[in-house]
MARVEXKOL-605482 format. One line per 8 residues: number of its first residue (from 1); their letters; for each residue x, y, z of C-alpha. Coordinates in steps of 0.5 Angstrom, whole numbers, plus 500, padded with zeros to 3 digits. Each point is the difference from the previous one (the first is absolute). Layout:
NUM = A = X,Y,Z ~ ...;
This chain:
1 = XXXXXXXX = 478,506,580 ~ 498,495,506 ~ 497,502,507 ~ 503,496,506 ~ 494,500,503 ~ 498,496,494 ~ 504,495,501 ~ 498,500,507;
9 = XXXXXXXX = 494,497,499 ~ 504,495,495 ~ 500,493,503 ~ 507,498,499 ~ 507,504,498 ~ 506,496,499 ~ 506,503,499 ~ 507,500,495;
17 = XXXXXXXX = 505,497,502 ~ 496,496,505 ~ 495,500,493 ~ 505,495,497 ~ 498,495,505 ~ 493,502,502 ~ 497,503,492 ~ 499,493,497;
25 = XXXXXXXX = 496,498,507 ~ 492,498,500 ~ 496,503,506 ~ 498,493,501 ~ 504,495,497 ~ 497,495,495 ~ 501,493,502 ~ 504,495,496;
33 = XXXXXXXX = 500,494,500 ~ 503,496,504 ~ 507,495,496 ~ 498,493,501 ~ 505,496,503 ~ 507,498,496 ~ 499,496,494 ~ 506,496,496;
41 = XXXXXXXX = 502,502,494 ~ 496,498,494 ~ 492,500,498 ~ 496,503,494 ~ 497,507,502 ~ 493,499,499 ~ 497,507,501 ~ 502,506,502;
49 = XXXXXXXX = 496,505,505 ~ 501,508,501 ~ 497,502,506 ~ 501,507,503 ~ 498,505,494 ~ 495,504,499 ~ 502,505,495 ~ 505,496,496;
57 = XXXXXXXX = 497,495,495 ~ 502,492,502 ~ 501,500,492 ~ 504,506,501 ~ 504,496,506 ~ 500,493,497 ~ 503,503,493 ~ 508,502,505;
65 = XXXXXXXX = 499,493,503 ~ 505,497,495 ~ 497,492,502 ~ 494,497,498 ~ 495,495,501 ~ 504,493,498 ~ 507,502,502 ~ 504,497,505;
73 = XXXXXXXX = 502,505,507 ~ 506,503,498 ~ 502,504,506 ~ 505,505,495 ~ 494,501,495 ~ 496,502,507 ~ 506,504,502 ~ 500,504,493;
81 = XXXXXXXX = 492,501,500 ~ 500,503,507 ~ 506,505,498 ~ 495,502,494 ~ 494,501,504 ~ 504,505,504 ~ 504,503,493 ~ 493,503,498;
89 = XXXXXXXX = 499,505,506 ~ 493,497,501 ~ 501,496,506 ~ 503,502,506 ~ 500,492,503 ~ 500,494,496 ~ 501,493,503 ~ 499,493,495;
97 = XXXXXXXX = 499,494,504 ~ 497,493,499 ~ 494,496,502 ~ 500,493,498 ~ 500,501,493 ~ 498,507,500 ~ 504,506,500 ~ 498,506,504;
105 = XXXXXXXX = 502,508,497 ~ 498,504,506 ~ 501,507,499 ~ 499,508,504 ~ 499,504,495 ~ 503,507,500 ~ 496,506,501 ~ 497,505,495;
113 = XXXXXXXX = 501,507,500 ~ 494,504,501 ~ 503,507,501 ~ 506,503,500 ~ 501,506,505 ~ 505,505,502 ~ 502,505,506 ~ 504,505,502;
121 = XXXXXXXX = 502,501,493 ~ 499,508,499 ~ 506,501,495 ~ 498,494,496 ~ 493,500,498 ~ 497,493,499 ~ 499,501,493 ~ 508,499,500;
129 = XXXXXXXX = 501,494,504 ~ 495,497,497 ~ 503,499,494 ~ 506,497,502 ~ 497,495,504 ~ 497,493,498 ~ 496,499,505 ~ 493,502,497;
137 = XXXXXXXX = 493,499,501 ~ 498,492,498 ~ 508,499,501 ~ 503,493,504 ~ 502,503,506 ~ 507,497,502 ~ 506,502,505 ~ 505,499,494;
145 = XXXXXXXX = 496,506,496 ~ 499,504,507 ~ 507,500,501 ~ 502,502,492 ~ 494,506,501 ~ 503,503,506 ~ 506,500,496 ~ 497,504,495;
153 = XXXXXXXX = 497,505,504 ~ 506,502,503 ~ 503,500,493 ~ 494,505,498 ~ 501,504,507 ~ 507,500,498 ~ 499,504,493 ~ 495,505,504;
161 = XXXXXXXX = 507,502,505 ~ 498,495,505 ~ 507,496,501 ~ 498,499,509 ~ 493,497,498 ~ 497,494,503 ~ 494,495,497 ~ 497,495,504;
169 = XXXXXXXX = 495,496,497 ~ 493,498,504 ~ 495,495,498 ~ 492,500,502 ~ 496,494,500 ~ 494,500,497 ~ 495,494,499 ~ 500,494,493;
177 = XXXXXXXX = 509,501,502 ~ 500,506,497 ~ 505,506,504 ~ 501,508,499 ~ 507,501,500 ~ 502,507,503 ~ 508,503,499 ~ 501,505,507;
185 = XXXXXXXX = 505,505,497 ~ 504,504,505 ~ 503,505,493 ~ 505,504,504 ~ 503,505,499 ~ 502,502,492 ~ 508,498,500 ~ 504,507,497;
193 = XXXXXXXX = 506,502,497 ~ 504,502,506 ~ 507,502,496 ~ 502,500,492 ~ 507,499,499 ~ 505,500,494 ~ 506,497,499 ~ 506,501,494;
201 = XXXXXXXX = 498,508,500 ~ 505,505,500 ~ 497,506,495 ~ 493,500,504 ~ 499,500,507 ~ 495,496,504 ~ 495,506,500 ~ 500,501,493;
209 = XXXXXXXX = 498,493,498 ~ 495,499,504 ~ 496,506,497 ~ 502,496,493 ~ 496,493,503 ~ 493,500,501 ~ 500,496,507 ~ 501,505,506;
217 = XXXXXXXX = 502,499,506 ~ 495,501,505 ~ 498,505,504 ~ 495,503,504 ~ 496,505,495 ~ 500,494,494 ~ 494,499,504 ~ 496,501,494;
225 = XXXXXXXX = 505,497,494 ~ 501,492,500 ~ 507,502,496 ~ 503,497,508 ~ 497,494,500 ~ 504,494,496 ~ 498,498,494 ~ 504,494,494;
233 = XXXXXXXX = 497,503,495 ~ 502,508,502 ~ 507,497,501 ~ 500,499,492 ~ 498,506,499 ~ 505,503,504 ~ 506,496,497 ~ 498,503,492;
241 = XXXXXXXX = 499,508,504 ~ 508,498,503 ~ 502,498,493 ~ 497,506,496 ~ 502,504,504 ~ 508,498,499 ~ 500,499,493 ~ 496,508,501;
249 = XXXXXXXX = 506,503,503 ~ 505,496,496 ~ 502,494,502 ~ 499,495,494 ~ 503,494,503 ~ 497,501,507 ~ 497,493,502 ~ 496,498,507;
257 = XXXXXXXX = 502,494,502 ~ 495,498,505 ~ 493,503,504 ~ 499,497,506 ~ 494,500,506 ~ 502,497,507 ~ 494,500,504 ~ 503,502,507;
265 = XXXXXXXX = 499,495,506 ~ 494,502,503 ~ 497,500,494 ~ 497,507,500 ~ 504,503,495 ~ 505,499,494 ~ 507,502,498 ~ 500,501,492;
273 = XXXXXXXX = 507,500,497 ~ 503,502,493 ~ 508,498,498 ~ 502,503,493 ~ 506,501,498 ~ 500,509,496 ~ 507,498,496 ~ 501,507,496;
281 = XXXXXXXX = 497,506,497 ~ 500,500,492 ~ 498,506,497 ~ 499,501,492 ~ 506,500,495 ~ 496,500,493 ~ 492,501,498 ~ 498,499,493;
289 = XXXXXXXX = 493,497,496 ~ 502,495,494 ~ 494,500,496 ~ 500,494,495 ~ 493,501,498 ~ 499,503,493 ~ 497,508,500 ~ 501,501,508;
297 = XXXXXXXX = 507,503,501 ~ 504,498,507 ~ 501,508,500 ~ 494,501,501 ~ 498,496,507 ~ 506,502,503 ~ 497,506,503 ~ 495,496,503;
305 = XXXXXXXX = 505,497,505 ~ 500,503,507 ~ 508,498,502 ~ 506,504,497 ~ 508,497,500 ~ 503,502,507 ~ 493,499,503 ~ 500,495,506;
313 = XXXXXXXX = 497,493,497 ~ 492,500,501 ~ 496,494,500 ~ 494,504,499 ~ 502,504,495 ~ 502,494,496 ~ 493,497,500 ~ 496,507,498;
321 = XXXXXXXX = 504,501,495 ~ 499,493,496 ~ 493,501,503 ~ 500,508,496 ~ 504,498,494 ~ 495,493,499 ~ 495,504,501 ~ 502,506,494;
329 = XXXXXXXX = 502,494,495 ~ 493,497,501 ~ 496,507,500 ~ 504,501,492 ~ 497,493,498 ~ 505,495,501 ~ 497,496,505 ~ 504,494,499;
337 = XXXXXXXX = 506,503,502 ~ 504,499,506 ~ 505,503,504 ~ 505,497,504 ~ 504,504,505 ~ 508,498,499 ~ 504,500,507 ~ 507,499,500;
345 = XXXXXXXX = 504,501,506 ~ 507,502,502 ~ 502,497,507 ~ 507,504,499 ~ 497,507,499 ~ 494,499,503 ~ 497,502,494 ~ 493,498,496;
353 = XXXXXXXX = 498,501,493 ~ 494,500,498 ~ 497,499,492 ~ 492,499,499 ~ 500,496,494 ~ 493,501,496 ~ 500,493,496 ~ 494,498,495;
361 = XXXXXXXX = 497,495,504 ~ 500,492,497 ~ 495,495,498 ~ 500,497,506 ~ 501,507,505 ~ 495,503,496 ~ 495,496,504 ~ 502,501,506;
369 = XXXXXXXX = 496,506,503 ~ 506,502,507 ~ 506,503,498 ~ 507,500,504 ~ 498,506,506 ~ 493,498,501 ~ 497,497,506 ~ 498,493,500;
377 = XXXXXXXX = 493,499,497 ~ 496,494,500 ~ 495,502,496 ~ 506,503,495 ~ 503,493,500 ~ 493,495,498 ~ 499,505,494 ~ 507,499,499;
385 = XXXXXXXX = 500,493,499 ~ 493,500,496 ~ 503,505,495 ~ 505,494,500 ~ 495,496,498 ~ 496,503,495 ~ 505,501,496 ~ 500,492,498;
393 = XXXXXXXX = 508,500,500 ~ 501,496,506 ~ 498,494,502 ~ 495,501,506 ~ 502,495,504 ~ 507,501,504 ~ 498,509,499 ~ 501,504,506;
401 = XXXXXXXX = 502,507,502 ~ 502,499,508 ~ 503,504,504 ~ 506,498,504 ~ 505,503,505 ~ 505,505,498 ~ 506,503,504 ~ 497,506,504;
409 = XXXXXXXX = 494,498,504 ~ 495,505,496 ~ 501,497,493 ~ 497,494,497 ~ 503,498,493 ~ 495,497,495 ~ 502,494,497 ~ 496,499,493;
417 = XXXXXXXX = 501,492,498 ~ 496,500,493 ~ 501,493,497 ~ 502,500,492 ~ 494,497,495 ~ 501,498,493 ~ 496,507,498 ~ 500,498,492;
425 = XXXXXXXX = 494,495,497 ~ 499,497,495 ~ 492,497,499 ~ 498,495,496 ~ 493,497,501 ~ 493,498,496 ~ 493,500,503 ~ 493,501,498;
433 = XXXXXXXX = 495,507,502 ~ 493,499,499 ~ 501,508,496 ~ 506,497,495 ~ 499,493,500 ~ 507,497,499 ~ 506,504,502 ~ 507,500,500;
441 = XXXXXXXX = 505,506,504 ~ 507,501,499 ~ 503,505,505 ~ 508,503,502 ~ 500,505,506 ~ 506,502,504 ~ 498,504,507 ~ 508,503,501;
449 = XXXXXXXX = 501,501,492 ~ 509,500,500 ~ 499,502,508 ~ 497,507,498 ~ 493,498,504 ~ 496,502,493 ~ 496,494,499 ~ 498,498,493;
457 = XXXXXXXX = 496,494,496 ~ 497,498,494 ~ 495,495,499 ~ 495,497,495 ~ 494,496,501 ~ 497,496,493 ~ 493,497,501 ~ 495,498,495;
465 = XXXXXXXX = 496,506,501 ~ 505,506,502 ~ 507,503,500 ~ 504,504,505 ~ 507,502,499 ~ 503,505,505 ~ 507,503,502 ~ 500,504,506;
473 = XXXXXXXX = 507,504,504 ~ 498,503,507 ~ 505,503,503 ~ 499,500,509 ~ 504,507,501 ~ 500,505,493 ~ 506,504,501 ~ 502,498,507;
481 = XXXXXXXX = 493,503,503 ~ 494,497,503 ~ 496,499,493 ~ 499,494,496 ~ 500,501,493 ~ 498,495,494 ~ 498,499,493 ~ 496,494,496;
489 = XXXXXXXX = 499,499,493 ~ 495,495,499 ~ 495,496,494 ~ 494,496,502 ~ 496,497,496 ~ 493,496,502 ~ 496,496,495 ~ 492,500,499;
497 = XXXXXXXX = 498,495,506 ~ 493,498,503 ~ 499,506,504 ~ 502,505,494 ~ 499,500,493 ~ 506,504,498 ~ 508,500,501 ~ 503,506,502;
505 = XXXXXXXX = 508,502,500 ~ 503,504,505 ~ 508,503,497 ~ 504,505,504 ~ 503,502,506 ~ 501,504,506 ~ 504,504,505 ~ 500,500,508;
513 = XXXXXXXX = 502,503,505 ~ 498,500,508 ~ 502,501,507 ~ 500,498,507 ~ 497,504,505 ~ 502,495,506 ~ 500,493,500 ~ 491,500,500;
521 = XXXXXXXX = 499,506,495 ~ 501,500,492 ~ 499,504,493 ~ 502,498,494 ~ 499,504,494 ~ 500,497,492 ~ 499,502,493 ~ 497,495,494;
529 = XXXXXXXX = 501,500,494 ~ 496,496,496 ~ 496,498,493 ~ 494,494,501 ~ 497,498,495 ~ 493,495,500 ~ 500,496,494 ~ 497,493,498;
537 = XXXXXXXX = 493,502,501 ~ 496,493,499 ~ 495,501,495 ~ 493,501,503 ~ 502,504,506 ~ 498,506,504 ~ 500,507,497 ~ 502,504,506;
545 = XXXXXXXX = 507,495,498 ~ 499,500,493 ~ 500,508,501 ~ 507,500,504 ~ 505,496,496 ~ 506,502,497 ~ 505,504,505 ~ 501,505,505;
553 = XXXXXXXX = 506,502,504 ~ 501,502,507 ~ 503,505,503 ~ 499,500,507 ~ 503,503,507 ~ 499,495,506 ~ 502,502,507 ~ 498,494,506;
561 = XXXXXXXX = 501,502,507 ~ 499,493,505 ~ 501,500,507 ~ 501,493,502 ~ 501,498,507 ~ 501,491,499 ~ 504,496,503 ~ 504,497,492;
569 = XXXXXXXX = 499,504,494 ~ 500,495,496 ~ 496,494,504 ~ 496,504,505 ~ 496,496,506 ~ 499,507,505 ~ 499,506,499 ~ 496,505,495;
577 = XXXXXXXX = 502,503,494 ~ 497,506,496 ~ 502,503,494 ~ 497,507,494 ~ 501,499,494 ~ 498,506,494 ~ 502,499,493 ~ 499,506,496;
585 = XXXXXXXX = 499,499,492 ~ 501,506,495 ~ 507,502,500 ~ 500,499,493 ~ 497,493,497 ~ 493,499,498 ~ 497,497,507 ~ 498,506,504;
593 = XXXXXXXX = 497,499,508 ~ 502,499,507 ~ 500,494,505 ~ 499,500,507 ~ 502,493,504 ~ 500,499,506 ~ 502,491,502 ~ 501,499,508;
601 = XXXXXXXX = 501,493,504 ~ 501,498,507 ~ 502,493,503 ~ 498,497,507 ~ 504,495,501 ~ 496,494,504 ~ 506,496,503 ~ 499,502,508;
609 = XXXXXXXX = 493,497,497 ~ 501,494,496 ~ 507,499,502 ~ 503,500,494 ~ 503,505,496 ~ 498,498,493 ~ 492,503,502 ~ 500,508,499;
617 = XXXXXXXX = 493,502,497 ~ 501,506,495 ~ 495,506,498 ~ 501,503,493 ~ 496,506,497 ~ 501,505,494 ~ 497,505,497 ~ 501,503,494;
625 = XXXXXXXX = 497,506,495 ~ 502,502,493 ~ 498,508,497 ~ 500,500,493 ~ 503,507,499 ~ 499,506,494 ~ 494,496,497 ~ 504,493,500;
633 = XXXXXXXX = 497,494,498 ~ 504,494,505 ~ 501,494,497 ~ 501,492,501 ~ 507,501,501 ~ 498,506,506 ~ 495,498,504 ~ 499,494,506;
641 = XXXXXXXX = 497,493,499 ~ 498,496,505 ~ 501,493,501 ~ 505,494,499 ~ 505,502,506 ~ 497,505,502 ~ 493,497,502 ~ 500,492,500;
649 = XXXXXXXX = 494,497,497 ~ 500,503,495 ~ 504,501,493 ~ 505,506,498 ~ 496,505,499 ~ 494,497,501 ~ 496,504,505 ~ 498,507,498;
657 = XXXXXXXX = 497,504,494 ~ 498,495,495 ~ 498,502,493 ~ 492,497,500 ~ 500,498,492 ~ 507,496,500 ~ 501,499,507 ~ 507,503,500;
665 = XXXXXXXX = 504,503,506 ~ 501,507,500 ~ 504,502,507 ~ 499,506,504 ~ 501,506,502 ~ 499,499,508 ~ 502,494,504 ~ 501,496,507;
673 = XXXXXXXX = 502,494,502 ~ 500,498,507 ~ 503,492,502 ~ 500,497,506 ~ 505,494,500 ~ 503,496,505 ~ 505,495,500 ~ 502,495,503;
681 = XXXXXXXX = 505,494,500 ~ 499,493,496 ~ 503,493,503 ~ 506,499,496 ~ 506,502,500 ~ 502,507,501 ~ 505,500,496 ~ 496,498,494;
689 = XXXXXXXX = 497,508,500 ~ 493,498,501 ~ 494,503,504 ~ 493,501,499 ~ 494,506,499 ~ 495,502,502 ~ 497,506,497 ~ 492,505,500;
697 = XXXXXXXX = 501,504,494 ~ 497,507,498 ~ 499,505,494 ~ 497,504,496 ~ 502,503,493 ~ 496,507,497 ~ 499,506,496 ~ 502,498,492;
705 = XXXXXXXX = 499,506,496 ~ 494,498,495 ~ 502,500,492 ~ 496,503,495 ~ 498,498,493 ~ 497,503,496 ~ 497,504,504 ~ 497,494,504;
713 = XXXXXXXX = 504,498,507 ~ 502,493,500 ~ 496,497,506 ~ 505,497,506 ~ 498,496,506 ~ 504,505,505 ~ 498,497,508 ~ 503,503,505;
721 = XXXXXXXX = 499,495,505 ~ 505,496,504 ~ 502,492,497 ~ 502,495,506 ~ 503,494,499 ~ 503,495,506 ~ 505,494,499 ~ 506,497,503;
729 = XXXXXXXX = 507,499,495 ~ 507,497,501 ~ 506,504,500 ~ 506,498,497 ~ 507,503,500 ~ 505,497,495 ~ 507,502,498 ~ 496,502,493;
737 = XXXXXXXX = 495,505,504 ~ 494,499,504 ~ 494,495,497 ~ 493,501,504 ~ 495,495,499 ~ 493,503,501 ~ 492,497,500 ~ 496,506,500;
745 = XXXXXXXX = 492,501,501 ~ 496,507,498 ~ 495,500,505 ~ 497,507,497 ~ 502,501,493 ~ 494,504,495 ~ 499,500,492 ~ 506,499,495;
753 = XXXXXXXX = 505,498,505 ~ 505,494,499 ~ 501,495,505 ~ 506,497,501 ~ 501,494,506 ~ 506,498,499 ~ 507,504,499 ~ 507,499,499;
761 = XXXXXX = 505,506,501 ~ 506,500,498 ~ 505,506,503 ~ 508,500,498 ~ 504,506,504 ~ 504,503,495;
């Protein structure tokens, strides 16, 4: 708030309206120059003077005049300068006139505003008005944007109950054309509901409805309540309380046809009117509960239903009971089904039957997270449409769940537009991996498998140093509840390479069975079983790898519980992502021990920074630890290995406990890795899938049990201490799988490491 007595003291007030004329006038007028006597038409413009400003550059001026040194006078091109000069909002005079051959541009520039104050304004506070005007500190002051606030701050007093207030804006004027601008407000009294009227009721008298609506009527004692003063938004309110109300007691095709507020003539109150048309009294003519989903009997929800054959139709009553029975079906396990109230109507007999029908949700239905009867949920409806997505059924362009008007005014229909994608695949692509050399991959995978929303696929990848063929069924919704159940049968061969000296084979399969506690929680559960097998020691190698040839089998239970709270599952740029997983070994087989992995990331995107969405910056980290169990010796198929993928910069397996005699890598059985990436855009086509990255890797690889011989333990080189490595690479995404390119440097590497600088990777998605 602002004293008048300040003002008192000002130099100079002007006011609106008579500020329309008078704002844009200086305390002393700069003089102009004076137009030269008329010239004929015709000549060269020689140069062109701005005189008049001070704040504005003359570049800045001479950039709105539309002629140069070198052209002829035009007076249409004057003309069209002078109605651009007034167009910016900078200027509140503007004259264009020729000396000779010069042309003069005097200008009055338009004030700046200092301050913007208000008064009288005790129901609104400044931080209020404020907000809706445009005028502030550093604006430029013009009639046009005084006259478009003062709108706006009548509007603001509107909101607050004042209909009868007043704004007239002033100016002070300050030294260096700046001004205060200050908006005298004269609020007046809150504009009341003086009267609430009903047209088209014939079961419910005046009385009785204005107790249904929140609005009230005003009254001397509501001195303490706000319900009596009008309010846009409480009217909406009032007009779903009429509606429910009526559907409560009956009258399933009641209809309000209009809500109206009148402001009165003197503008101190409103007169608030609803016309409805009741139509007739339904009571209920048959109650039933028809289950589809197998196990789950309609018989056994019916009890759950509060309204009986003869009662009076009851809107609320129909939503508890959809609410109970979903609630009931759901708390049995069936999370995916769906309860759809059935309402036929009998317009001779005044009669409704009712049927509630329980219905295993569809693939597309499933995903939906809002079932017909619960309130509208905005949050429901972005997790809906992410569920749609993940699936990977869909094309992701043209997707979307909006809500859209249905025929009461308290009801929204959802309307889920999923368009089709060809969801089998067939991939036939080669390429080259630094690991296997030389590689061809073959893979089919269908995602809808004959429309049951069971994914299946096969797949083999042939290279010169490894084999891998896979075949691999999950179903999404095992037996039509919140589960995903899956089996794999899989062979993987590896050949001798330059980081090991042996070849390993894995045969086996598993089963796996997980499940979704909310859109961000999961845990999934598998068994494996599976024969490896180390063979084709070449001649000369470590004894710790001679003593563990031939075959082990692996019996292993394994649970994994991630939170992942990411934007995209499969393609991530913000949010984080944490997952623990334990994987037991001694159900049977010959491996015994226990592993604990915990793998965390988070992306930032750098978009608002770097402005373009192709630059996140990523962090990695896992850690893992493997017990041996009941005297267990684990071996090269049980433990971890560092490098290749997991730490660039150096080989597969090329950091970490070394054999001092041969050299040979041995794993570990206490790892971690931390990686800092940041991607970032290449100037080419977006369409070609390709980026850059940069990366800072760290990792450690320790704790390989030592091997006795003899009685003699055979020396290990076993550090502990981090390995770093830095470098930037380039990330390929093909129709075959990802390619990345990588140049690594180690800048901290000890005895036996193997370094690797260059590195492709090849990854195919199976």
């Amino acid at each position: 708030m602002v004293r008048r007595a300040r003002w008192a003291l000002m130099a100079s007030i002007c006011m609106v309206p008579t500020l329309l004329m008078q704002a844009t006038q200086p305390a002393q007028a700069a003089p102009r120059p004076q137009p030269a006597q008329a010239q004929p038409t015709g000549g060269t413009i020689a140069a062109i003077r701005v005189v008049g400003n001070h704040r504005i550059a003359t570049s800045t001026i001479l950039s709105y005049i539309l002629l140069t040194p070198g052209d002829p006078f035009s007076s249409s091109q004057i003309n069209l300068s002078l109605k651009t000069l007034y167009a910016t909002g900078l200027f509140s005079n503007a004259e264009i006139t020729r000396q000779g051959n010069t042309l003069v541009v005097a200008v009055r520039e338009n004030p700046v505003v200092n301050q913007v104050y208000f008064e009288g304004n005790k129901a609104v506070k400044d931080k209020s008005l404020k907000k809706v005007v445009s005028l502030q500190p550093g604006a430029v002051f013009t009639t046009a944007a005084a006259a478009a606030d003062t709108k706006a701050v009548l509007g603001d007093f509107a909101k607050h109950g004042r209909y009868d207030a007043q704004v007239t804006p002033e100016i002070v004027r300050l030294p260096e054309n700046r001004v205060n601008v200050v908006f005298k407000c004269v609020q007046g009294p809150e504009t009341l509901i003086s009267r609430i009227n009903f047209i088209g009721n014939h079961h419910f008298d005046q009385s009785k409805l204005r107790e249904v609506v929140s609005s009230r009527q005003n009254a001397w004692f509501r001195f303490l309540s706000d319900s009596d003063h009008y309010d846009p938004e409480r009217i909406k309110y009032d007009e779903e309380l009429i509606t429910r109300f009526y559907f409560h007691h009956g009258y399933a095709d009641f209809k309000l046809d209009s809500a109206t507020a009148q402001l009165a003539p003197n503008r101190k109150s409103f007169f608030l009117t609803f016309v409805m048309t009741e139509g007739p009294r339904y009571r209920v003519g048959s109650v039933q509960v028809v289950s589809s989903v197998p196990h789950l009997s309609g018989k056994s929800l019916r009890a759950l239903v509060p309204i009986e054959k003869g009662d009076i139709f009851d809107g609320d009553a129909l939503r508890t009971a959809v609410k109970r029975i979903s609630t009931q079906v759901q708390d049995k396990g069936f999370a995916f089904a769906q309860v759809e109230p059935d309402v036929k109507e009998n317009h001779k007999a005044h009669t409704i039957a009712l049927t509630f029908r329980v219905i295993n949700g569809g693939i597309i239905r499933r995903q939906v997270e809002l079932a017909p009867g619960d309130a509208y949920n905005q949050t429901a409806v972005k997790a809906s449409k992410q569920n749609l997505k993940d699936l990977g059924f869909f094309a992701k362009k043209g997707l979307s769940v909006k809500p859209v008007p249905a025929g009461q005014p308290d009801e929204v229909n959802l309307i889920v537009n999923v368009p089709e994608k060809a969801n089998g695949q067939f991939s036939l692509g080669g390429g080259y991996s630094t690991d296997l050399g030389a590689l061809l991959n073959i893979g089919l995978s269908q995602n809808d498998f004959i429309g049951t929303g069971i994914n299946a696929s096969i797949s083999a990848l042939l290279a010169q140093k490894g084999t891998q063929f896979n075949l691999g069924v999950t179903n999404p919704y095992f037996m039509g509840r919140n589960l995903v159940a899956g089996f794999d049968l899989f062979r993987t061969d590896t050949s001798n390479t330059t980081s090991y000296v042996f070849s390993e084979r894995s045969i086996g399969g598993d089963v796996r069975l997980g499940f979704r506690y909310n859109h961000h929680v999961s845990q999934a559960f598998s068994y494996t079983l599976s024969t490896r097998n180390i063979y084709n020691v070449v001649p000369g190698a470590s004894l710790y790898i001679l003593s563990e040839q031939g075959s082990t089998t692996l019996s292993q239970l394994t649970q994994s519980l991630t939170f992942n709270y990411t934007n995209d599952p499969v393609d991530p740029t913000r949010g984080g992502e944490i997952s623990f997983t334990t994987s037991y070994a001694g159900l049977g087989g010959s491996a015994k021990f226990l592993r604990l992995e915990t793998r965390a990331a988070y992306y930032i995107p750098l978009r608002r920074y770097l402005g373009s969405k192709g630059y996140v910056l990523e962090f990695k980290a896992h850690v893992g630890y493997l017990y041996d169990l009941f005297g267990y010796h684990s071996t090269l198929s049980d433990r971890f290995f560092l490098g290749g993928n997991s730490l660039l910069g150096f080989q597969t397996g090329g950091a970490g406990p070394h054999d001092t005699v041969y050299g040979d890598s041995l794993g570990g059985r206490f790892i971690y890795t931390e990686d800092n990436i940041l991607n970032f855009p290449l100037p080419v086509s977006p369409d070609l899938g390709v980026s850059g990255f940069a990366f800072a890797d760290v990792g450690s690889l320790s704790q390989v049990s030592q091997l006795k011989v003899n009685g003699v333990v055979l020396p290990v080189y076993d550090n502990p201490a981090p390995r770093v490595s830095v470098g930037v690479g380039v990330a390929w995404n093909t129709p075959f799988g990802l390619i990345d390119l990588s140049f690594a440097e180690p800048i901290k590497k000890y005895k036996y490491d193997q370094v690797e600088q260059f590195r492709v990777s090849f990854g195919t998605h199976f």
